[in-house]
N, C-alpha and C positions, 0 to 999 in steps of 0.2 A: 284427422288425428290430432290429439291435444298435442303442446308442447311440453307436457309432464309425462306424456305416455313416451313420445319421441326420445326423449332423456335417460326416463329407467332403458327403453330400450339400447340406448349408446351404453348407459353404465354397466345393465350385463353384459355386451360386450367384452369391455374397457375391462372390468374386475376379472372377465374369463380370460383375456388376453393376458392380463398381470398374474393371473395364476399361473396361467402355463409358463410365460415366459419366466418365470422368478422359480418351478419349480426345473425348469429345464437350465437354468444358469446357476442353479443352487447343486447341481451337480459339478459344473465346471469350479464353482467355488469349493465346495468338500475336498476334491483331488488336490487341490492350491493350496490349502489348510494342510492337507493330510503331509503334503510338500514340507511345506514349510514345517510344519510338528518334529516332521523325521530326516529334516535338514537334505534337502535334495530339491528338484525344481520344481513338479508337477508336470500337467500338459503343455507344452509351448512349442507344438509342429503346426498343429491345424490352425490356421490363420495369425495373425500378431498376438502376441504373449496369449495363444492358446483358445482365445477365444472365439474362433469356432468350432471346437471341439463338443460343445454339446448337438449340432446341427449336424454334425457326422458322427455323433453316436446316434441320435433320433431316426438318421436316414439308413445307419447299422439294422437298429432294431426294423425299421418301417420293411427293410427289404430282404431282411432274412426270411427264411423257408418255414412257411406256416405247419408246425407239426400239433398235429392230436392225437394223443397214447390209443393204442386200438383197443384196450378197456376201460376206458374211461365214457363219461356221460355227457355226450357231445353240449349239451343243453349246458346245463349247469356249468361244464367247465371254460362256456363261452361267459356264460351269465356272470361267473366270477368275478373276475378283473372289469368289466362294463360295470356292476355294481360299487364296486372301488373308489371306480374314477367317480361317477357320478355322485355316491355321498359324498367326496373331496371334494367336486365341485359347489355343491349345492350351500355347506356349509356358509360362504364367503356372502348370502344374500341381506344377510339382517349385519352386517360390520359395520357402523357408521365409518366412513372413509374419508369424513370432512363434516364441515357445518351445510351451508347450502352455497348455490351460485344463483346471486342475482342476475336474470336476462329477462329485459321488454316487462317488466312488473311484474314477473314472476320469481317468487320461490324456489328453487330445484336441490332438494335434498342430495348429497352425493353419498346416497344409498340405496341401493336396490329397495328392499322394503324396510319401513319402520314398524315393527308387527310388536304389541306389546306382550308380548310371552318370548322377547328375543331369548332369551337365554334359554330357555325350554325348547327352542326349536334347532337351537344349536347341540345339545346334548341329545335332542332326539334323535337328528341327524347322526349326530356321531354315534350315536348308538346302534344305527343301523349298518352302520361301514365294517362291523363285524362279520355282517354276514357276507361279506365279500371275500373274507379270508377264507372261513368257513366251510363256504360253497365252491372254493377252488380247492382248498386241501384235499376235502370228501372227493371231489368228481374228479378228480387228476389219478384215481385207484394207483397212487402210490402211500407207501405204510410211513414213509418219511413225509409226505406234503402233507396225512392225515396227523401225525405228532405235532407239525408244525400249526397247523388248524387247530388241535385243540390246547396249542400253548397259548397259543395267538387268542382265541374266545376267551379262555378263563384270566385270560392276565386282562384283556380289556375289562372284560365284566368286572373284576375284582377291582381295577383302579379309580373303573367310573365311578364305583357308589363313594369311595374319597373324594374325589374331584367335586361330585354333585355336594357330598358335605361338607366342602371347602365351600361352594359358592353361597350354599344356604348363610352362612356369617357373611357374608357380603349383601344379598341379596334381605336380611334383616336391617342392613346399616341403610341402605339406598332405597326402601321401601317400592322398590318396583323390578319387574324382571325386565323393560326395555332399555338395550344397548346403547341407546343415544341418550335416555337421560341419565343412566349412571354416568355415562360420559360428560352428559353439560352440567352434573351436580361435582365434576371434579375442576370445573371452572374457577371456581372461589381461590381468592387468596391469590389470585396473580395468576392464576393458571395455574399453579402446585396444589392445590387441595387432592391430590392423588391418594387413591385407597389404598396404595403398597405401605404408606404411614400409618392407615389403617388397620390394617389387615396382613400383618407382615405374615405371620403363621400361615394363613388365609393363602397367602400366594406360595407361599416353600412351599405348601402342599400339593397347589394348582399345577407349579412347573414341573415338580417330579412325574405326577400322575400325567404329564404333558409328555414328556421322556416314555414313559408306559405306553401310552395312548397311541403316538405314532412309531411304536415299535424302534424306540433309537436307543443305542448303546448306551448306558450299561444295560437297558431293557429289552435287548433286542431278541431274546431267547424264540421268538417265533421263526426268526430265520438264523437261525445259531447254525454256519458254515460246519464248526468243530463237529457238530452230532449229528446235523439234521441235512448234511450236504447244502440247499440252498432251502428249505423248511416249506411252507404251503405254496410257494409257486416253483417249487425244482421241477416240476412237468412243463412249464411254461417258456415258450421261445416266441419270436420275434413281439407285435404289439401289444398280444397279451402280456407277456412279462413287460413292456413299456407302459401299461396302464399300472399296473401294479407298484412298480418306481415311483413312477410320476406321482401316483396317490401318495405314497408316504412322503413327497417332498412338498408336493400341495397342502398335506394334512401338517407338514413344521411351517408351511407357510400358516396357514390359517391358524395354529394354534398360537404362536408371534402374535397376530393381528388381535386371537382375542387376549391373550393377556396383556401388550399393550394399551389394548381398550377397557380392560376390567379393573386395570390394576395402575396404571404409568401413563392416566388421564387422555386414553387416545388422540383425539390433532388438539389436545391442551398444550401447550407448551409455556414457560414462563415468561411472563408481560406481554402474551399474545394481546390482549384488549388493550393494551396500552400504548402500542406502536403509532396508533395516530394514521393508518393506512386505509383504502377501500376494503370493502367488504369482501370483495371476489379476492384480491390480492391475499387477505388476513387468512380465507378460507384454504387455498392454492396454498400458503405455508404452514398452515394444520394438518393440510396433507401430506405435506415431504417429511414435517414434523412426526406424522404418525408412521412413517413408509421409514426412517430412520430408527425408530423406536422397532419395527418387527427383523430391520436385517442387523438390529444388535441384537434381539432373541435368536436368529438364524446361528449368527456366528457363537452364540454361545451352545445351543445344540451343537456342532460341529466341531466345537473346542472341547464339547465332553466328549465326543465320539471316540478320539484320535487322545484321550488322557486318562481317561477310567477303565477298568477290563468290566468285561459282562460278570454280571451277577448268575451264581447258581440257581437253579429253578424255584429251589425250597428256600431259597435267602429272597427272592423275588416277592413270591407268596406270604412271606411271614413279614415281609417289610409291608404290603399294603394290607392284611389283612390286622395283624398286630400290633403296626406302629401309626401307619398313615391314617387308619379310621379311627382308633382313641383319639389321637392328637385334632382331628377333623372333628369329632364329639365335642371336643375338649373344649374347642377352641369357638363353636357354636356356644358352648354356656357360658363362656368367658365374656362373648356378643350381646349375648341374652342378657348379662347382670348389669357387664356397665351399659347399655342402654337403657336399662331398666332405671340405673342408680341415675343419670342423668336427665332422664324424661319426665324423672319425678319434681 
């Protein structure tokens, strides 16, 4: 076995362990936030200042009493939440997570795959995580999990095509869909050549339809407590409802990850080439550099959570149907002229 295959196999590891573990502490952080917003303390019984509070909610849900509604579609309503986790999973494969680690003459990408359609396989991915709600709202034969399923469909469907036409002006600018050379083309200039200078429009669009996408407040209307009691997973108890958690805090992770990488020059940081350091050492701080860059997207999801009210359903819809795709159009031809005016 090569030592490049040995590697990708440590890295999906490593990137599956940093998912879980970041979306199981990204819970202990929200109640801490939530604390603090509304001036009180948060968790602070289960272990020192609280944290292991997520380890005994995990071990909550792991040993709670496995119920399935006795009309519901044993299949499907298993397949759900399993569908969930696994697009959330999957997503995090094409993320460059660094440059490479030099070992024994070898090159080692700290990337699972460098696949040149990266950004297509990451919207196709996410495209498919729909049907995990979907599929759990229909089979759970409750009339509230099936409202919440088809808020949850149409709000994703409707945000993706903004989102996709947000990257298209990006994806014009950087003339390739692979994750690591937009990333190594935001090098220049000291490390600051970042496309958020570019692309300011470009990205307000990205992060809102980012808010949509993993279903967080003010978007959260698929699981809106006020109407829908707990919306496509109110049938679900013990790990099924933990896969379905899990996925929307996986999915604010990985969506941090890619906008720090599309947009905030992933493990670029300034005067990284200029430090004068080893290779491994340079690469090891583009890391923590880019791992800094997704838990300031984190806290800022969670700082809208706990500051904005949810949006009504028909203010939801007219916002990405009306405002977010002109402005997405808009902002493609804006991409289109001055590249054009400049290439000439």
């Amino acid at each position: 076995m090569s030592i490049e295959l040995i590697f990708t196999l440590i890295m999906i590891l490593v990137v599956f362990g940093i998912s879980l573990g970041t979306a199981m502490y990204s819970t202990l952080a929200e109640r801490k936030f939530a604390g603090f917003f509304q001036d009180r303390l948060g968790p602070d019984r289960a272990g020192p200042y609280g944290l292991l509070q997520p380890i005994m909610d995990g071990g909550k849900l792991f040993f709670k009493e496995e119920i399935i509604p006795s009309g519901a579609n044993t299949l499907l309503y298993i397949a759900g939440p399993s569908l969930s986790m696994l697009t959330a999973c999957m997503t995090s494969a094409v993320i460059p997570w660094g440059t490479y680690i030099e070992w024994d003459g070898h090159k080692l990408p700290l990337q699972i795959a460098d696949i040149n359609i990266g950004i297509l396989y990451v919207f196709g991915i996410v495209s498919l995580g729909v049907y995990g709600v979907m599929i759990g709202g229909w089979a759970s034969n409750n009339k509230f999990s099936l409202l919440g399923a088809i808020r949850g469909a149409s709000q994703n469907i409707s945000y993706e095509i903004a989102m996709g036409l947000s990257i298209i002006a990006l994806v014009m600018m950087s003339g390739t869909l692979s994750m690591r050379e937009i990333t190594e083309q935001q090098a220049g200039f000291h490390g600051m050549n970042w496309y958020i200078l570019k692309q300011p429009l470009g990205f307000l669009i990205f992060i809102i339809c980012a808010f949509a996408e993993c279903n967080r407040t003010p978007f959260d209307l698929p699981e809106c407590e006020a109407e829908l009691v707990g919306g496509y997973h109110t049938e679900y108890s013990s790990m099924k409802l933990g896969f379905y958690l899990f996925a929307e805090y996986i999915n604010m992770f990985i969506s941090s990850a890619v906008m720090a990488t599309l947009y905030f020059g992933g493990y670029n940081f300034p005067f990284l080439n200029d430090l004068g350091l080893s290779h491994n050492l340079v690469a090891i701080l583009g890391s923590v550099a880019l791992f800094a860059k997704i838990l300031f997207f984190i806290f800022f999801f969670m700082w809208v959570r706990w500051t904005l009210p949810r949006f009504r359903y028909d203010q939801l819809m007219k916002l990405g149907w009306q405002v977010l795709i002109p402005l997405a159009i808009a902002n493609i031809v804006i991409t289109g002229g001055v590249t054009l005016i400049f290439n000439l």
